[in-house]
C-alpha positions in Angstrom: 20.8 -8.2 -16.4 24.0 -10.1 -15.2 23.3 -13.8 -16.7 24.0 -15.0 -12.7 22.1 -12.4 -11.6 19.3 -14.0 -8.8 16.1 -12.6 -8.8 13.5 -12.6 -5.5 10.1 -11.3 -5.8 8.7 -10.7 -1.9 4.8 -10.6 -1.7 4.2 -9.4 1.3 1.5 -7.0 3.3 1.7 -3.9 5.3 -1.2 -5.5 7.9 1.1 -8.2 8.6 3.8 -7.8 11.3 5.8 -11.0 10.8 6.7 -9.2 6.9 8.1 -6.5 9.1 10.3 -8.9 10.8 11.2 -11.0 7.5 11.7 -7.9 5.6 14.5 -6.7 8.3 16.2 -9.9 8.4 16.0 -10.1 4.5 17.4 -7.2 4.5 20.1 -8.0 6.9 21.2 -11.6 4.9 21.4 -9.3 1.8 23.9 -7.0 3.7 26.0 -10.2 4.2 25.7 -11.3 0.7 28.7 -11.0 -1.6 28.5 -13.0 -4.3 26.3 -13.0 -7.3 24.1 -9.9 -7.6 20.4 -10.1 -6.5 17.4 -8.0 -8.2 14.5 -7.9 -5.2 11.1 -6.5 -6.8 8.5 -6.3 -4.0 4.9 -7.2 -4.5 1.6 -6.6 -2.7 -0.3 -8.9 -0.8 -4.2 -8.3 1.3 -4.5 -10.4 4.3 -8.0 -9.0 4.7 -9.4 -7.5 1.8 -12.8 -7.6 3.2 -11.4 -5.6 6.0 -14.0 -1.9 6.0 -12.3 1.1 4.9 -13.0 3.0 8.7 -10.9 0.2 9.9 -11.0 -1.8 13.0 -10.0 -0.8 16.7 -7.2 -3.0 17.8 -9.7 -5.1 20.4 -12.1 -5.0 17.4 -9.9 -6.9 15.3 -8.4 -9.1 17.5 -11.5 -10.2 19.0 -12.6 -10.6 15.4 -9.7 -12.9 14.6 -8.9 -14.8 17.1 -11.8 -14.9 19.6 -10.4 -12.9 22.6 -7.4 -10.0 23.8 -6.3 -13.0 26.1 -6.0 -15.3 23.5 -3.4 -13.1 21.3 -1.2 -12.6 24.7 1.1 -15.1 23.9 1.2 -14.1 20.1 1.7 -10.4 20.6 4.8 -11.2 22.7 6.2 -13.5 20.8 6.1 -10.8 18.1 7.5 -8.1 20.4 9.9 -10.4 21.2 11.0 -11.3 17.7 10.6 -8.0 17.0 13.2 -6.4 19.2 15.4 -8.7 17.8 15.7 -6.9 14.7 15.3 -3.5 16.4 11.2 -3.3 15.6 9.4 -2.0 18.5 6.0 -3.1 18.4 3.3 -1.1 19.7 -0.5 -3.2 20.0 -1.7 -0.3 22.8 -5.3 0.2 22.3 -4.8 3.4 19.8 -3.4 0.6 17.5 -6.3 0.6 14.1 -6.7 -2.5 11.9 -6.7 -0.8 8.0 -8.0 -2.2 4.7 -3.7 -1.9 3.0 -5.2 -1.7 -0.7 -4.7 2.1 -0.9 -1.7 1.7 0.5 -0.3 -1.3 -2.0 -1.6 1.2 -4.8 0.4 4.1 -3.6 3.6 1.6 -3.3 2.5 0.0 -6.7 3.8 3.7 -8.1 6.6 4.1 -5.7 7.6 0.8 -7.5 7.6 2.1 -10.8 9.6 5.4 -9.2 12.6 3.8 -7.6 11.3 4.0 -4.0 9.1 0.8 -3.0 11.3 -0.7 -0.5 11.8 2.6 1.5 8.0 3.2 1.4 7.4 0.1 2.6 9.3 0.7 5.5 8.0 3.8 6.3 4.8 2.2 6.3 5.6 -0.9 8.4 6.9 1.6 11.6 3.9 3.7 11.2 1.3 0.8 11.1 3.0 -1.1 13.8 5.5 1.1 15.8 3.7 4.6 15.7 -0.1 3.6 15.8 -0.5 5.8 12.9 -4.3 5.7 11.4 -2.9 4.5 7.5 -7.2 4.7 6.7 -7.0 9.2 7.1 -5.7 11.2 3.9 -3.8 13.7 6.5 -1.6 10.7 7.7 -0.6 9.4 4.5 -0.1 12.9 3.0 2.3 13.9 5.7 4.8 10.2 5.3 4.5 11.2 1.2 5.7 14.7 1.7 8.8 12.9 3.4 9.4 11.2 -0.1 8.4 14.4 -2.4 4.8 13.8 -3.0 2.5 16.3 -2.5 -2.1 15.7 -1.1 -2.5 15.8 -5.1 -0.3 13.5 -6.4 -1.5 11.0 -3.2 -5.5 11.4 -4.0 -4.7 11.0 -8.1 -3.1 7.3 -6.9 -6.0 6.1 -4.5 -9.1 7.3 -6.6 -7.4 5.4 -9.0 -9.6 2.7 -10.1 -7.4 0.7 -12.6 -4.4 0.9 -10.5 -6.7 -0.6 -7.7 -7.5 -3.4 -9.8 -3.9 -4.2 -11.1 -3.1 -3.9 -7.6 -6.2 -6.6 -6.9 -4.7 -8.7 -10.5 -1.3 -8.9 -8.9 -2.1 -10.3 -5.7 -4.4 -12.9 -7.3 -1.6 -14.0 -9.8 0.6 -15.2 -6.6 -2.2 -16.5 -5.0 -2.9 -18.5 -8.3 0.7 -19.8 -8.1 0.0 -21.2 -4.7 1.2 -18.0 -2.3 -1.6 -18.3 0.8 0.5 -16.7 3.6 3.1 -14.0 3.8 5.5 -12.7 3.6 6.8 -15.2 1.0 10.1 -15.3 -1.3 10.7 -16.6 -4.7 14.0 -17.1 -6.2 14.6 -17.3 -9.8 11.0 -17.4 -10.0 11.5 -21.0 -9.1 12.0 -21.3 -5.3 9.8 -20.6 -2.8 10.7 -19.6 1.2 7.6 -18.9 3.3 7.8 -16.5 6.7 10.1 -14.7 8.7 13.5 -16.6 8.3 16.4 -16.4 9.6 19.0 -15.0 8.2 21.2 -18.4 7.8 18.1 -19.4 6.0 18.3 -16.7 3.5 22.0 -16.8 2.7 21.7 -20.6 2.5 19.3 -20.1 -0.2 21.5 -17.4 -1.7 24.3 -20.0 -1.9 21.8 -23.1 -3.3 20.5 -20.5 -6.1 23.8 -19.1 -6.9 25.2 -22.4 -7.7 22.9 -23.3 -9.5 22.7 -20.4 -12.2 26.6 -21.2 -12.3 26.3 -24.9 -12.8 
């Protein structure tokens, strides 16, 4: 590792639509970025882990978490808003399912270990949030493995995993241990912190405070 290498760990959640948004403009500062190298590992996070494995219905939920559909109007298109804004398009239509994201932390646990978290990831943000896809039902996640070369075997082996369930469970409890209570959230040098959807100033400003700091 370069010795003014940075590194940023990102514990973040599928369920959880402003870590779609932070990851994109993330993403986007890191495209700007041209200075000292950065090493991103991502991390998993539950939002709900009491959420039931059938899931919720999208009126279900919301009603569940915030009292009414009225009362999430303003939230939903604040999201939409921020979300065209980095070329999400949010769909909340009433096909939209709530999912318990465990199984899906343990299947990007192993994508981690193969090279292909981040693009996982992704492919599992636009189908939770952009494509209404049901991320609860084995067909669904089978078909958005095959498009990364994993076959219904290799997918079942991963969820009826047990122990890779509960490192999963171990990981998310370490960062809460160390204070993490929201997401998405970003440490640097494993000595910074940055909390939500930033902009992407924000980012490269912290880029720039880290960087000259390793240096100094």
């Amino acid at each position: 590792m370069s010795e003014n290498m940075i590194t940023i760990d990102v514990v973040s959640d599928v369920a959880c639509p402003w870590c779609y948004i932070g990851k994109r403009k993330f993403e986007a500062a890191l495209t700007k970025w041209n200075r000292a190298p950065i090493k991103v590992t991502w991390h998993p996070y539950q939002l709900d882990p009491s959420m039931p494995e059938s899931g919720l219905t999208r009126d279900n939920y919301l009603v569940n978490k915030f009292g009414s559909i009225e009362a999430t109007t303003a939230m939903t298109e604040r999201l939409s808003a921020a979300g065209k804004e980095v070329d999400i398009n949010f769909d909340f239509g009433e096909k939209w399912l709530a999912v318990n994201t465990l199984q899906l932390h343990q299947l990007l646990n192993v994508a981690r270990e193969e090279g292909f978290n981040e693009a996982l990831k992704e492919r599992f943000f636009k189908a939770y949030f952009e494509e209404a896809r049901e991320l609860n039902k084995p067909e669904e996640l089978y078909a958005i493995a095959a498009e990364f070369g994993w076959d219904a075997t290799k997918v079942d082996q991963i969820i009826a995993n047990k122990e890779l369930a509960s490192a999963v469970q171990k990981e998310i409890a370490h960062f809460q241990n160390i204070g993490v209570s929201g997401v998405p959230f970003f440490i640097l040098n494993n000595k910074y912190g940055m909390s939500g959807a930033q902009p992407v100033e924000a980012f490269l400003e912290a880029f720039e405070n880290v960087s000259k700091e390793s240096i100094a």
